[in-house]
VOGU-3710 file (C-alpha; in Angstrom, 3 decimals, decimal comma):
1> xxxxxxxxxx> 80,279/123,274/-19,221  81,107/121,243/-15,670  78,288/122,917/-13,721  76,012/119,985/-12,192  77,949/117,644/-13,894  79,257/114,405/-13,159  82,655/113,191/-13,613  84,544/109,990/-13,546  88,662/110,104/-13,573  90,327/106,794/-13,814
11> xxxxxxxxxx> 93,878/106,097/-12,797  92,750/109,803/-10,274  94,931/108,994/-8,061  98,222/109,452/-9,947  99,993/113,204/-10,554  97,559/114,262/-13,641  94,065/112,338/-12,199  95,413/114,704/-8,805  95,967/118,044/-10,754  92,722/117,641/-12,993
21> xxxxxxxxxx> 90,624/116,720/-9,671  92,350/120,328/-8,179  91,103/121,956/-11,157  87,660/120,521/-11,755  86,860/121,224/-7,678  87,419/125,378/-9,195  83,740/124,907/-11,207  80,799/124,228/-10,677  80,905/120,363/-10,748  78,654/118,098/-8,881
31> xxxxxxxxxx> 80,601/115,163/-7,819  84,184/114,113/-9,042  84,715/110,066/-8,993  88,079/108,731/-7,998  88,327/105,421/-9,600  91,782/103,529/-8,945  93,556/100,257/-7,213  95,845/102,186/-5,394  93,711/102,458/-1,843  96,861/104,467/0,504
41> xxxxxxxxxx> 96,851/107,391/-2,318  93,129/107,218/-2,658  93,367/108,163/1,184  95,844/110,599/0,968  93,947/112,286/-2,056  91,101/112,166/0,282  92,802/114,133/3,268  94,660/116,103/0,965  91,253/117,686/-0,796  88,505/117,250/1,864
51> xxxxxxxxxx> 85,862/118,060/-0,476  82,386/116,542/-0,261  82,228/116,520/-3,806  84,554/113,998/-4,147  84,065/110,185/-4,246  86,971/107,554/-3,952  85,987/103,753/-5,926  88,388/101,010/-5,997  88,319/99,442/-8,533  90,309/97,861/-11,777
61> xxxxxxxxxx> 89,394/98,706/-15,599  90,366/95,079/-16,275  86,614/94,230/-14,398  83,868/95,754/-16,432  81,137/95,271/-14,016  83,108/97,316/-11,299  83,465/99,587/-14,094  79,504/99,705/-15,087  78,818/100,543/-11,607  81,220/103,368/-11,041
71> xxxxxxxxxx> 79,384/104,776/-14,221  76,068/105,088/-12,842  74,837/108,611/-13,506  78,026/109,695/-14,649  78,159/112,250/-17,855  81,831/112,943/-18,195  84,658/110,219/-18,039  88,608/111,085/-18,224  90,311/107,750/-18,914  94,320/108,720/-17,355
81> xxxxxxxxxx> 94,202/104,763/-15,734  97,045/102,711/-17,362  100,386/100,743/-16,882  102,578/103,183/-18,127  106,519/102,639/-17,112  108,082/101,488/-20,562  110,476/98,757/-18,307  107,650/97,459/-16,534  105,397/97,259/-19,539  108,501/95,400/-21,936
91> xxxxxxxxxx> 108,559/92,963/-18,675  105,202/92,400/-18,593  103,734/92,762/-21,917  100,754/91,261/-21,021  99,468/92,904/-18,184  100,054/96,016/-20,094  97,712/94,315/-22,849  94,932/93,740/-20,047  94,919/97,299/-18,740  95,700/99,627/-21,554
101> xxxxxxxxxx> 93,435/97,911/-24,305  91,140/95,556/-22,904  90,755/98,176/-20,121  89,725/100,478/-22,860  87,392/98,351/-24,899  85,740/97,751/-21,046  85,278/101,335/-20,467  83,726/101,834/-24,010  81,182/99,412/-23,678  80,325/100,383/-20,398
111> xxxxxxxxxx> 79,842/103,992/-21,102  77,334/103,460/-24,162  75,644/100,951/-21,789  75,658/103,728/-18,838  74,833/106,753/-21,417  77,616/108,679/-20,687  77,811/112,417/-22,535  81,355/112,245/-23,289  85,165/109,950/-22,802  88,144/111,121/-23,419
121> xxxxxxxxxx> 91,144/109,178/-23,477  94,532/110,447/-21,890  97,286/109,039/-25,042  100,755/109,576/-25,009  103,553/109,843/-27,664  104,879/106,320/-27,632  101,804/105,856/-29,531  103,275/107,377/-32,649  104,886/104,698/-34,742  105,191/102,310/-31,666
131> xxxxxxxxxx> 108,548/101,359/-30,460  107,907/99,291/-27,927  104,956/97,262/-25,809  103,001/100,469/-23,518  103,203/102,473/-27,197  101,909/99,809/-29,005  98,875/98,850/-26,083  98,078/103,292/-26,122  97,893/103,044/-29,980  95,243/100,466/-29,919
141> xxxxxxxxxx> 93,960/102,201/-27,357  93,323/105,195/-29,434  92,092/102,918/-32,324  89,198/102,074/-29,865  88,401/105,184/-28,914  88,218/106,285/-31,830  86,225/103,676/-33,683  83,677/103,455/-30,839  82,283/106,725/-32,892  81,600/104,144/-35,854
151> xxxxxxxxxx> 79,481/102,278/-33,831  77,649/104,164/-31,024  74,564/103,885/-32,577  71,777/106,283/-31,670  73,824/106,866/-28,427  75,158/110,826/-28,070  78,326/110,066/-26,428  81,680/111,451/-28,145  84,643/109,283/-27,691  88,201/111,427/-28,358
161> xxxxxxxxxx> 92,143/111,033/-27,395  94,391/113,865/-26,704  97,905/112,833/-27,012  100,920/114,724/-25,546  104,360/113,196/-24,148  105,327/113,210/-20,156  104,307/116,135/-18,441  107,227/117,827/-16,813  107,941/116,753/-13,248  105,777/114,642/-13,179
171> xxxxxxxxxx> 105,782/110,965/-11,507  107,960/108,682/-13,498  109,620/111,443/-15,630  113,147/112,429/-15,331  113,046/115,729/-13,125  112,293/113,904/-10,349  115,568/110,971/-10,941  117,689/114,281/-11,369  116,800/116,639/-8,669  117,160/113,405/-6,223
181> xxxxxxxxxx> 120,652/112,658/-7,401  121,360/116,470/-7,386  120,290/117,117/-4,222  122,219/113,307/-2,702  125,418/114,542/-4,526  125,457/111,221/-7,165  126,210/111,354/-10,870  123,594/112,316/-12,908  122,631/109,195/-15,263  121,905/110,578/-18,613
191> xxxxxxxxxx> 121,124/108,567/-21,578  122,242/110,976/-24,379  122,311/114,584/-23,893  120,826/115,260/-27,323  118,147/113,422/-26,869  114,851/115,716/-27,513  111,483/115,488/-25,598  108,836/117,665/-26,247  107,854/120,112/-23,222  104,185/120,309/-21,192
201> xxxxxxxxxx> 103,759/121,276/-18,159  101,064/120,156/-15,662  99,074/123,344/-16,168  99,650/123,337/-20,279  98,439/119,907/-20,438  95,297/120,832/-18,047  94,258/123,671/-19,982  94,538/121,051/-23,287  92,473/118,911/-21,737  89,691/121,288/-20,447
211> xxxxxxxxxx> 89,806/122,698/-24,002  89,709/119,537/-25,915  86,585/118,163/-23,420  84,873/121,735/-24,124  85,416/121,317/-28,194  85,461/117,997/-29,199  82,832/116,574/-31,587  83,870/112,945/-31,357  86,244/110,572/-32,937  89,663/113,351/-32,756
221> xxxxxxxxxx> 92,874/113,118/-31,523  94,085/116,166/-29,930  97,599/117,144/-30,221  99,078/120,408/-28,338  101,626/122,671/-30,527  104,192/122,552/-28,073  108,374/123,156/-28,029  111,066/120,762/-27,078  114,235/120,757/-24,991  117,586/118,468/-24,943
231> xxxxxxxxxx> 117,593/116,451/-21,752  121,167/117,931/-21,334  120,130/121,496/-21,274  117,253/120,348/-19,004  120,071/118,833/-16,382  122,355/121,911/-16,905  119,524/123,900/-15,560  118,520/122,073/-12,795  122,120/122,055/-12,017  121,891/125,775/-12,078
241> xxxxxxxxxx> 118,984/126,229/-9,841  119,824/123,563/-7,198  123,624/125,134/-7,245  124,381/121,303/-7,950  128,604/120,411/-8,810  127,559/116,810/-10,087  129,436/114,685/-12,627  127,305/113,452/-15,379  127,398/109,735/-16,466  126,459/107,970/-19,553
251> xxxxxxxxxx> 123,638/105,533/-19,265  122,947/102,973/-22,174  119,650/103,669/-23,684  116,494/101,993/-21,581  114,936/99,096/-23,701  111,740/100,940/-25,874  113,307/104,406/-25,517  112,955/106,860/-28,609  115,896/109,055/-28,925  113,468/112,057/-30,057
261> xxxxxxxxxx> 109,754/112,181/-29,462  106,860/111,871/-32,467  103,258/113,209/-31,954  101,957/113,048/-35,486  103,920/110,404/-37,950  104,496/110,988/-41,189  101,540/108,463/-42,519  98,981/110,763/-40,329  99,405/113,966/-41,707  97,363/113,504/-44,802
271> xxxxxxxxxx> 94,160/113,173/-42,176  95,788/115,935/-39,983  94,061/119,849/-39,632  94,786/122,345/-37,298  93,818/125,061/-35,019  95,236/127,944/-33,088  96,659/126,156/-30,428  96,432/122,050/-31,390  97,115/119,942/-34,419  93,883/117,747/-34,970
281> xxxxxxxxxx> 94,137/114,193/-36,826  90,782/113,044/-38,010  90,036/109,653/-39,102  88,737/109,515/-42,240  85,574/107,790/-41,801  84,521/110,993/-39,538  85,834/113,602/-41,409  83,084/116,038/-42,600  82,338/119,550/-43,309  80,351/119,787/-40,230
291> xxxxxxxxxx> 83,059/118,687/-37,398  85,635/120,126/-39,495  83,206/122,977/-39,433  82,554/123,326/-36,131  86,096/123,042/-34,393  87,157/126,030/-36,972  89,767/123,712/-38,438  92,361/124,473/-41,714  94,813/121,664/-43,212  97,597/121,325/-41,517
301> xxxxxxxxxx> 100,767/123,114/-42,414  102,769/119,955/-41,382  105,312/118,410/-43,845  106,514/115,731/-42,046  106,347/114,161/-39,048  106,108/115,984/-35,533  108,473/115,237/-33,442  110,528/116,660/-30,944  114,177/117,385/-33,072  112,109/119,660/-35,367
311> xxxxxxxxxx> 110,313/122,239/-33,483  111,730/125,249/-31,564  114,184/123,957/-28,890  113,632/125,848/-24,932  116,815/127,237/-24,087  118,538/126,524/-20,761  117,312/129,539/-19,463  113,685/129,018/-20,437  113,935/125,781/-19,096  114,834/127,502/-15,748
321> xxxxxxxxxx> 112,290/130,079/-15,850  109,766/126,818/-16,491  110,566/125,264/-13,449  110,648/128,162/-11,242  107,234/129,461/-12,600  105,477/125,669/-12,385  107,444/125,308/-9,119  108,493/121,835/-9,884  111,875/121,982/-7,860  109,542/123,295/-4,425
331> xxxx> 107,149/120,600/-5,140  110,410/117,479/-5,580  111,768/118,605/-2,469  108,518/118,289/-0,604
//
């Protein structure tokens, strides 16, 4: 579905914009567009790939007219830009408000005005029942995502959200914090050892995202089936595999932080289906036979809310086979 096409990523410069870019440059695409404010990783991304194909914009989501023009000609946009470090976004709540929802509603307009095919939205768990300010900024993102398919018009552009927690080892997550105190010989800072989080890795949440942008009809949120692990068997194994002899310290709880992850609350089951391999929550305004239809969907199975305590827990030993298989511990140390 990529051949000759043309894609936008915003926020490409940061670990999943990176992968994704990697894995688009495998088809038959015709130009990937870099759009970010971060101008030393844009160069590094650039050096790092070295692909004609690619095309590096600076630019901010907050200005819709950089925006409009970045969207010239463009059929496919992956929206992954947003202020995203719970701390940072209870700090400044804000600035979080001006990139992660009026950053949105910019990007909407601009693709019906630019014709664009398809946008999908890059959501995240804090979403669910927000908690704190970045949840409550990616839940109204979603909203307009989402309602943009109430009021496209005659325009053929599908607007859709997938929505999956931190991707393991990724930038900002807690595999990096532990292997660098491992490795320095510090305590290991640990809010609660029971504390759940659902698992993804950077290649699970790229073939979700490839799926969802090959079968999406418009107006969906995407959530993966997934399993979950206790952040103290995840240290315990990266303990194991880096030989580490740490002591382990108790951390008060960061302000925002969830002690178990939700990707479905309880309210949004009753507009919830599911597939093979994703749950599927459909507002009810779009529901129909045909997109039901079409994406091969059944009602969910789902009781109660989806969240990370109450699906099948990754052993320690999984865990370690995760991260040697996704390489995450080679990839921290370089």
């Amino acid at each position: 579905m990529f051949a000759g096409k043309k894609i936008l990523i915003t926020g490409g410069t940061g670990s999943l914009g990176t992968a994704l870019t990697q894995r688009l440059l495998d088809t038959d695409v015709d130009t990937i567009r870099i759009f970010s404010r971060e101008e030393f990783k844009q160069i590094q991304m650039q050096s790092a790939f070295n692909d004609k194909r690619l095309r590096f914009l600076i630019g901010d989501v907050r200005d819709k007219e950089r925006l409009a023009r970045a969207l010239e000609d463009i059929n496919i946009v992956i929206h992954a830009a947003a202020l995203k470090q719970v701390p940072v976004a209870e700090y400044n709540p804000f600035e979080a408000v001006k990139t992660n929802v009026n950053g949105a509603q910019n990007l909407i307009e601009a693709c019906l005005d630019k014709n664009v095919e398809m946008a999908l939205a890059i959501g995240t768990d804090k979403a669910v029942s927000p908690f704190n300010t970045y949840g409550a900024t990616k839940f109204l993102m979603e909203r307009l995502f989402v309602s943009a398919n109430l009021y496209k018009g005659n325009h053929k552009i599908k607007f859709l959200c997938v929505r999956y927690g931190n991707v393991l080892g990724s930038r900002g997550s807690v595999v990096p914090k532990f292997i660098s105190q491992i490795t320095k010989g510090e305590k290991i800072t640990i809010t609660d050892p029971t504390m759940t989080r659902f698992n993804i890795t950077m290649n699970q949440a790229l073939e979700f995202i490839l799926r969802v942008l090959k079968s999406g009809e418009g107006g969906e949120i995407f959530v993966p089936k997934l399993k979950a692990y206790k952040l103290g068997d995840l240290k315990d194994a990266l303990l194991d595999l880096l030989k580490g002899k740490n002591q382990t310290e108790i951390i008060s709880v960061r302000p925002g932080e969830k002690y178990h992850e939700s990707l479905i609350s309880k309210d949004e089951i009753r507009n919830t289906f599911e597939s093979k391999y994703d749950y599927v929550i459909l507002d009810e305004q779009l529901q129909n036979e045909d997109n039901i239809g079409k994406l091969g969907l059944s009602k969910t199975s789902l009781r109660d809310q989806y969240s990370s305590d109450r699906v099948e827990l990754l052993t320690k030993d999984e865990l370690k086979d995760i991260l040697i298989k996704e390489n995450i511990i080679g990839a921290q140390h370089h």
